[in-house]
C-alpha positions in Angstrom: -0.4 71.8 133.7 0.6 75.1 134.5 4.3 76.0 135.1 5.5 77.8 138.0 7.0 81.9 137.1 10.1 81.1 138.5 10.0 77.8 136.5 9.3 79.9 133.5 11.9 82.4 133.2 14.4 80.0 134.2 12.9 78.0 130.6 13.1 81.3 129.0 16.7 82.9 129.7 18.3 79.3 129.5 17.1 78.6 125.7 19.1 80.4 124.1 21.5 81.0 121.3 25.8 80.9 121.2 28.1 83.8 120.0 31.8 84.2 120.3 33.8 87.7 121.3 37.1 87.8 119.7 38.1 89.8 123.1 41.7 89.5 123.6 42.7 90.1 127.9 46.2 92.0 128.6 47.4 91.6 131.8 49.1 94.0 133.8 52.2 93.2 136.7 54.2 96.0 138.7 58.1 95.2 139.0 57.1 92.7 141.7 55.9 90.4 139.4 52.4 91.1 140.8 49.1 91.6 138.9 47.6 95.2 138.7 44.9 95.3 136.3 43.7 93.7 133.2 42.7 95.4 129.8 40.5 94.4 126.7 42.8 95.5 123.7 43.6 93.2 120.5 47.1 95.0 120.7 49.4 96.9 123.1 52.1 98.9 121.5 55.4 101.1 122.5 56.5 103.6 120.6 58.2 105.3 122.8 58.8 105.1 126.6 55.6 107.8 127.5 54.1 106.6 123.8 51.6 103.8 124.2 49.0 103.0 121.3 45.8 100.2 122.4 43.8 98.7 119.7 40.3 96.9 119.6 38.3 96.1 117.3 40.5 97.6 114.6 40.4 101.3 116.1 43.5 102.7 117.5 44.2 104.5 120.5 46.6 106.5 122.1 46.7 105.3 126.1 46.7 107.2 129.5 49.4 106.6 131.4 47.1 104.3 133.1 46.5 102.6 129.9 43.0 103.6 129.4 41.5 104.9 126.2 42.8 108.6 126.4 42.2 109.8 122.6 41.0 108.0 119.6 43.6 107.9 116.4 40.9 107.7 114.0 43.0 105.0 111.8 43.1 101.0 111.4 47.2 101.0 111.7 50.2 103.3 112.7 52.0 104.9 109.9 55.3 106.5 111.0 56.2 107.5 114.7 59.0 110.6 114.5 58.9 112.1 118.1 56.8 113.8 118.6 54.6 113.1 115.8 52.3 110.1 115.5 51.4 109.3 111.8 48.4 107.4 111.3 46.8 105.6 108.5 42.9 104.6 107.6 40.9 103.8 104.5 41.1 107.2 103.0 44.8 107.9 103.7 47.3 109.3 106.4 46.4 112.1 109.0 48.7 113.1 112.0 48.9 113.9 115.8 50.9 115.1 118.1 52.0 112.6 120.9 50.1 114.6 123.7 47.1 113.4 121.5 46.2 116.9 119.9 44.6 116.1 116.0 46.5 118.4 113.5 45.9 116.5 110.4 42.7 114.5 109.3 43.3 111.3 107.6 42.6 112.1 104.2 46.4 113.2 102.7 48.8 110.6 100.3 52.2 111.7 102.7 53.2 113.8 105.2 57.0 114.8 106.1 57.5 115.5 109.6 60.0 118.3 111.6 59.7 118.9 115.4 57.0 121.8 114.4 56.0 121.5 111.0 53.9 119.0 108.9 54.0 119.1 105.1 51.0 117.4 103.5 50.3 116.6 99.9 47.4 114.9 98.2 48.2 114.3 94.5 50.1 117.6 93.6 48.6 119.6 96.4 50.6 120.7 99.6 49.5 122.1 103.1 51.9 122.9 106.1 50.9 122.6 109.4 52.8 125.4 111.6 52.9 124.2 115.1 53.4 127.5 117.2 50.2 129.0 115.5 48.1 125.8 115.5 47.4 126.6 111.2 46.8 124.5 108.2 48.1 126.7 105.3 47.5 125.3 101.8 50.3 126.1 99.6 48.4 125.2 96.6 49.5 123.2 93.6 53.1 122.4 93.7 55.8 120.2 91.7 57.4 119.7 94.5 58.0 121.0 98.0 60.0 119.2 101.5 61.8 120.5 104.5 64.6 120.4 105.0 67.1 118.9 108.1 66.9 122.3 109.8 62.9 122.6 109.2 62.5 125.2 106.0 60.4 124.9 103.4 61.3 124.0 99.9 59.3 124.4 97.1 59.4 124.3 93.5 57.0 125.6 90.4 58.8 124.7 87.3 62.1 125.6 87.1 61.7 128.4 90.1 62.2 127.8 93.7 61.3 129.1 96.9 61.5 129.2 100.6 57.5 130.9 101.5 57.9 130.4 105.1 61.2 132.6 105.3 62.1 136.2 105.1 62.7 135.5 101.4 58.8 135.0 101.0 57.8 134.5 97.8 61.5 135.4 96.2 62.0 132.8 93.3 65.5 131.2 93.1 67.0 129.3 90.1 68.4 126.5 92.8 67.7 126.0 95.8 69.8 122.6 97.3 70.0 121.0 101.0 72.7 119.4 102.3 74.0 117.8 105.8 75.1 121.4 106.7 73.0 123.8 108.2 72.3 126.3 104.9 71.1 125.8 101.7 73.3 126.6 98.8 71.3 129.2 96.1 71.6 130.3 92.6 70.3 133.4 91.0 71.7 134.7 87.7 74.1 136.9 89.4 75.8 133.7 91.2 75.8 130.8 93.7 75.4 132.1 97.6 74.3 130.2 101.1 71.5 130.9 102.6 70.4 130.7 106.7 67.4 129.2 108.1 65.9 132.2 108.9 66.2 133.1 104.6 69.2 135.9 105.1 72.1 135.2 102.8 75.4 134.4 104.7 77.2 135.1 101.4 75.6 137.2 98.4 75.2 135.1 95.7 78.1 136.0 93.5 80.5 133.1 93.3 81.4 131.5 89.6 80.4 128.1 91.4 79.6 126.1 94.4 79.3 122.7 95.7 78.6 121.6 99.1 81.8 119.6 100.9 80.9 118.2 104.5 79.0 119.4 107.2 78.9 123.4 107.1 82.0 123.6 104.2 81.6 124.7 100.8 83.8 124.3 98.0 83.7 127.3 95.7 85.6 128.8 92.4 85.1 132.7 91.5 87.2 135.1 89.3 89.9 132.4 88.7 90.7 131.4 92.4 89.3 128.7 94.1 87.7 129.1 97.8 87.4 126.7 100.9 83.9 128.5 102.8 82.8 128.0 105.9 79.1 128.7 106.9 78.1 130.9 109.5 74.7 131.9 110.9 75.8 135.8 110.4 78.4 135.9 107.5 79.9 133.1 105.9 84.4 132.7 106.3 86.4 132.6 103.4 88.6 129.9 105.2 91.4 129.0 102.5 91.7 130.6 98.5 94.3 130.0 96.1 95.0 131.0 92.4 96.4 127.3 92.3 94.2 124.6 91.2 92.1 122.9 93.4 89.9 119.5 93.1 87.4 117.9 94.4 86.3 114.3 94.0 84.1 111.8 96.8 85.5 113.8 99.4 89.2 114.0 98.6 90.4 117.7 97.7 93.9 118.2 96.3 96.1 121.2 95.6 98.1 121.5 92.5 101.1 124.0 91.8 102.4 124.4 88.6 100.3 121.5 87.5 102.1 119.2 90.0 100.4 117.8 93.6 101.7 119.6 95.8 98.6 119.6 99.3 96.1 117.3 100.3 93.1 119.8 102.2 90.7 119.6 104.7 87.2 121.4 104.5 89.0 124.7 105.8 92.4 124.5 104.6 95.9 122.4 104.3 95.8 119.0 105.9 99.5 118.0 104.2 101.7 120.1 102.3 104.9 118.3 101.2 107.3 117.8 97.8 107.0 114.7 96.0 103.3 113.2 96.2 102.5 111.3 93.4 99.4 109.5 94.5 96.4 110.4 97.1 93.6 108.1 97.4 91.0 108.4 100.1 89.8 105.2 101.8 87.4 106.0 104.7 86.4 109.6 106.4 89.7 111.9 107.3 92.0 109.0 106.0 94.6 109.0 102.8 97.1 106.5 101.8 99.6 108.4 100.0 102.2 107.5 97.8 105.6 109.3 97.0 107.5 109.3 94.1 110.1 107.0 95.8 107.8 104.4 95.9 107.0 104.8 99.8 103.6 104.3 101.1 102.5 106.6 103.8 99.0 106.9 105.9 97.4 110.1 106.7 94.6 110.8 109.6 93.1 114.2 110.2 96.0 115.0 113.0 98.5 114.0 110.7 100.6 110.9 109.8 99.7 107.6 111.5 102.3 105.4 109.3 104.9 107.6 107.8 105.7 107.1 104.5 109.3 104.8 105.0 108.4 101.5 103.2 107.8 101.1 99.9 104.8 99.1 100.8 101.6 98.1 98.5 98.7 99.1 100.4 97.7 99.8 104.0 94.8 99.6 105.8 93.5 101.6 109.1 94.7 99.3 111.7 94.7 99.3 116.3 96.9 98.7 118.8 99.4 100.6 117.3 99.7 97.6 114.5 98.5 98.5 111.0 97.3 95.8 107.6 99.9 96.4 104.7 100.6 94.2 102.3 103.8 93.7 100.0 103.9 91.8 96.6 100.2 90.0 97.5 101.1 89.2 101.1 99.9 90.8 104.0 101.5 91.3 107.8 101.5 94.3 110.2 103.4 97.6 110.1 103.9 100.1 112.6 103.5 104.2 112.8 107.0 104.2 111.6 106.3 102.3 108.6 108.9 99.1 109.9 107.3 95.8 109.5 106.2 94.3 112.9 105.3 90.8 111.3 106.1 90.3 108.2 104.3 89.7 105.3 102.8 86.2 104.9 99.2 86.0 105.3 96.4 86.1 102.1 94.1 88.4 104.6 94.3 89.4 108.3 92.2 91.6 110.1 92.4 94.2 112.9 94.0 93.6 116.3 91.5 93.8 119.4 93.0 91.9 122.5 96.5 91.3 121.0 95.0 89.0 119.2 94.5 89.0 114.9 92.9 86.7 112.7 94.6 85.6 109.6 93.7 83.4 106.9 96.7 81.4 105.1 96.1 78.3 102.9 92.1 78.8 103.1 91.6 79.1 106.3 91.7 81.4 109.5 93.8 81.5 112.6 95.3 83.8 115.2 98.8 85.7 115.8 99.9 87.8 118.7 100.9 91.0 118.5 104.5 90.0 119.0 104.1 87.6 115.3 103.5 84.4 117.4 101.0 82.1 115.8 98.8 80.6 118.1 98.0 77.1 116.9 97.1 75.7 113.4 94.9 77.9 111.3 91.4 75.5 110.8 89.0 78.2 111.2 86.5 79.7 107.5 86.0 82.7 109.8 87.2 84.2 113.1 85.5 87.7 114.8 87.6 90.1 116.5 87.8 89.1 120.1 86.3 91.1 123.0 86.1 90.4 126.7 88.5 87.5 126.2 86.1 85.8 123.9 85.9 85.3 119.6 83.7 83.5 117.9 84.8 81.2 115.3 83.2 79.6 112.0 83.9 75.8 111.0 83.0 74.0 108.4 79.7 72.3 111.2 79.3 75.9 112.7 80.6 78.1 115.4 82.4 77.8 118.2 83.1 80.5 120.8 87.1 80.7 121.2 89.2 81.6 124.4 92.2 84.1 123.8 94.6 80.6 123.6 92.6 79.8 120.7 90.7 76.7 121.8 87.0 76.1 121.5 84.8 76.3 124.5 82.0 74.4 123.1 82.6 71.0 122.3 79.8 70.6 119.8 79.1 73.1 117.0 76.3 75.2 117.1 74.3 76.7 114.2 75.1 80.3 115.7 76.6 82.3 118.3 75.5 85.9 118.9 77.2 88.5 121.0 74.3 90.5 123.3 74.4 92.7 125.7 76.8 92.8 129.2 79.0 90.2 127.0 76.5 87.9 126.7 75.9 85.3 124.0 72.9 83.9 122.4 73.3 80.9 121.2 70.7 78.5 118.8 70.9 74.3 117.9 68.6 72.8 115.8 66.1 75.9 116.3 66.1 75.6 119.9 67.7 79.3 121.7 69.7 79.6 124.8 72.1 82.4 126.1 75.8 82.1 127.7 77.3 84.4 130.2 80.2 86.3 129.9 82.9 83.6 130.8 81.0 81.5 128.5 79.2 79.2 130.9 75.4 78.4 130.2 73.3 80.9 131.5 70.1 79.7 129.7 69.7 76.3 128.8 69.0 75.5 124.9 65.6 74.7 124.7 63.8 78.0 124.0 62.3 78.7 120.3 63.2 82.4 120.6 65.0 84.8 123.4 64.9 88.3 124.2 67.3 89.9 126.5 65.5 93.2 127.0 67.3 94.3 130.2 69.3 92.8 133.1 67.6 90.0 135.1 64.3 90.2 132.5 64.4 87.8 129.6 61.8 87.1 127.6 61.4 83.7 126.1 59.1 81.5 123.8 58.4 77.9 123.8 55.8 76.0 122.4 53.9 78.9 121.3 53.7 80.6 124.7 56.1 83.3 125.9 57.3 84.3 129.4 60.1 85.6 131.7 62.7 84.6 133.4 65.6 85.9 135.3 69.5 85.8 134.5 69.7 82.7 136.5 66.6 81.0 135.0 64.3 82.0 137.6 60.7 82.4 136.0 59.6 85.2 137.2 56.3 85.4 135.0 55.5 81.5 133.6 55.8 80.2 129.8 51.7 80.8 129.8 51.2 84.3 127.8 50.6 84.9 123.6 53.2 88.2 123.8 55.1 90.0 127.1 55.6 93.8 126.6 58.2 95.6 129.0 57.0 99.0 129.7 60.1 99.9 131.5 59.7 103.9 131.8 56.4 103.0 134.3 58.3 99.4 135.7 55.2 97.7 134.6 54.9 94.3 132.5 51.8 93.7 129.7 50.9 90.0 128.6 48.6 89.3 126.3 46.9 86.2 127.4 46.4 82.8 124.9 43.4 83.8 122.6 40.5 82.0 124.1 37.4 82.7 122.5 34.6 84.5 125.0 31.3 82.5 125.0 28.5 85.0 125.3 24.8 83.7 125.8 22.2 85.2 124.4 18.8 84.8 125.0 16.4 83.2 121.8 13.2 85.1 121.5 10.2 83.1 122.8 6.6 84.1 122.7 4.2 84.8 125.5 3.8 81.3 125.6 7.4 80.2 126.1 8.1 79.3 122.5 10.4 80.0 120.0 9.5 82.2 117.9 9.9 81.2 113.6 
């Protein structure tokens, strides 16, 4: 019997054999919630809000701004992302582009340190820079060490000699060369220490005794017996305060002394206090002393000058708000003013900062809140109370948190395993491992029943449950349904991306027959 053609190709493209794709789809909506486009990528990522990377199939790309293929990246991950610099890594190490999608380093180097437009590469104990404005690789050759700096030079080091090759210094060998937050690096020859400019001119000769770098562009300095307070400055460096008089300088704190006695507490470019009778200056945050006298008085000193004058002879105080400031006396702590009079006395093992009116203390164990005015509100109950904002603390028991109201009570009834303060005022709030968020007055917003939330602008949440993520609005509106693997908000263009549930691609492909319509062995 003699099959009909038809009948016989239909036999031959239906026996057949069954492959799966591991294609994964990404879905694309405009700000309407309505879908644009789909793409075949294993991952969609941001790194910026013009920065998009697509991968399949283990090769990276950097995206169109119609997220199509635009330039291959070469590599099977992203290394580092510093704007405007894209680092990438593959099997035989870390190369570099530029975000427009320009190549400037292959993938073959063990690091790279980036600067808006230089690259340093090594590989082993070999360096190359990359220079930007003439599009060049240099190699620098064999190196113990080379970086840039904050302000983009070039360090390097041979031994014990250092040098700055991309400057006016050229090849100039220096027996220190030392960064710093400032904008200068501090240099030593055998004639002395000097600073140096970006562009490699000296702003002061190097022919101070010694220098040490203070804060931002302010030097600390001792030559021929006097010691120097020096300012940096792109053409010549300032001389801002010297003295014969001793001067230190430890962590920050710098202290004049006359006649061996402590006479001036300094600032980078001169006298920040000068008065008779210090005995003690410690430094407990940036621009801020607690300073003792020898009458026992406790004082606290701010960059403009006194915030609690020295008038109590008080243990300790701490930077304070609302005009209200920690002290404590013989172990106990209250509140002092700028005039150094106690406000509410001392009687608390802890307290912490005003915000509201409202302080926490802690007495007997446990935490509880006074008024600015020393009035206690209610029973302290509490392991741990946060300073309130928008009306609102949150408050640690014993079973878990509770969001307090400015009288002190709880506006949950049941604990909850945590409370965290978001955006707008919101709060995020978790029970048993299931998510939901509270508005700003403390109302449910978002019911509990969420594995994970994301608030990543107003009106657009994204949430997970079950495994599958989607979107909803402020009010609990879905505006994309609980029915995607990941939801990426690609707000610079107002577009949404979903990765869709993996489901495997079932692609048929023919078996080979012979002429006869047979499988062939």
């Amino acid at each position: 019997m003699k099959l009909h053609l038809s009948v016989l190709k239909f036999f031959i493209f239906t026996v057949c054999t069954v492959t799966i794709s591991k294609a994964q789809t990404w879905e694309v909506y405009d700000d309407e919630y309505k879908l644009k486009a789909r793409l075949l990528y294993d991952e969609v990522e941001l790194l910026s809000e013009t920065v998009r990377i697509g991968k399949k199939d283990s090769i990276l790309s950097l995206l169109s701004s119609d997220l199509k293929p635009a330039v291959s990246l070469q590599g099977t991950e992203i290394y580092q992302y510093l704007a405007p610099w894209i680092l990438v890594k593959g099997p035989n190490g870390i190369g570099a582009f530029h975000e427009y999608g320009q190549q400037v380093l292959p993938l073959e180097y063990d690091g790279i340190e980036t600067y808006f437009n230089l690259l340093l590469a090594r590989k082993g104990n070999n360096y190359w820079i990359f220079e930007r404005g003439s599009g060049k690789t240099t190699s620098l050759g064999r190196l113990d060490e080379a970086k840039l700096t904050k302000t983009g030079m070039l360090i390097t080091r041979i031994g014990n000699e250092y040098f700055i090759p991309l400057s006016k210094a050229g090849q100039k060998s220096f027996q220190l060369l030392e960064d710093s937050e400032g904008d200068f690096l501090l240099a030593k020859e055998s004639t002395g220490f000097g600073l140096i400019n970006r562009e490699g001119d000296y702003v002061m000769d190097p022919v101070v005794d010694e220098l040490r770098h203070n804060r931002g562009n302010f030097y600390f300095g001792y030559d021929e017996n006097q010691f120097l307070l020096i300012e940096g400055n792109d053409i010549k460096a300032n001389v801002r305060y010297n003295s014969f008089h001793k001067i230190t300088l430890e962590n920050g704190l710098m202290l004049e002394y006359i006649h061996g006695k402590l006479r001036r507490v300094m600032e980078e470019d001169g006298i920040l206090l000068d008065a008779v009778g210090m005995e003690e200056v410690n430094r407990i945050d940036d621009n801020l002393y607690t300073i003792r006298f020898r009458d026992g008085n406790l004082g606290l000193l701010g960059k403009g000058g006194w915030l609690v004058r020295p008038n109590a002879p008080v243990d300790k105080i701490w930077m304070g708000s609302d005009g209200l400031f920690p002290a404590s006396k013989d172990g106990d702590l209250g509140f002092i003013n700028s005039l150094g009079e106690w406000v509410i006395e001392p009687q608390f093992e802890e307290v912490g900062k005003f915000s509201e009116s409202l302080s926490s203390y802690k007495k007997s164990g446990k935490w509880g809140l006074v008024k600015s005015n020393g009035e206690l509100v209610g029973m302290p109950s509490w392991d741990e109370i946060k300073p309130f904002s928008n009306g609102f603390s949150i408050a640690k028991a014993s079973n878990g948190f509770y969001l307090l109201n400015s009288s002190g009570s709880a506006v949950n009834q049941e604990s909850l395993d945590q409370i965290s303060r978001i955006n707008d005022g919101y709060f995020i709030i978790e029970k048993d491992g299931k998510v939901g968020i509270l508005d700003a007055t403390g109302k449910e917003l978002i019911p509990m029943e969420f594995e994970t939330i994301q608030r990543a602008k107003r009106d657009q949440i994204i949430v997970a449950k079950d495994g599958k993520v989607g979107l909803i609005s402020d009010q609990g509106e879905i505006l994309l349904p609980l029915a995607f693997e990941n939801i990426i908000l690609d707000t610079d263009s107002n577009r949404i991306l979903t990765k869709n549930l993996y489901e495997p691609v079932v692609v048929v492909e023919p078996e080979p027959l012979d002429k006869k319509g047979r499988k062939r062995n």
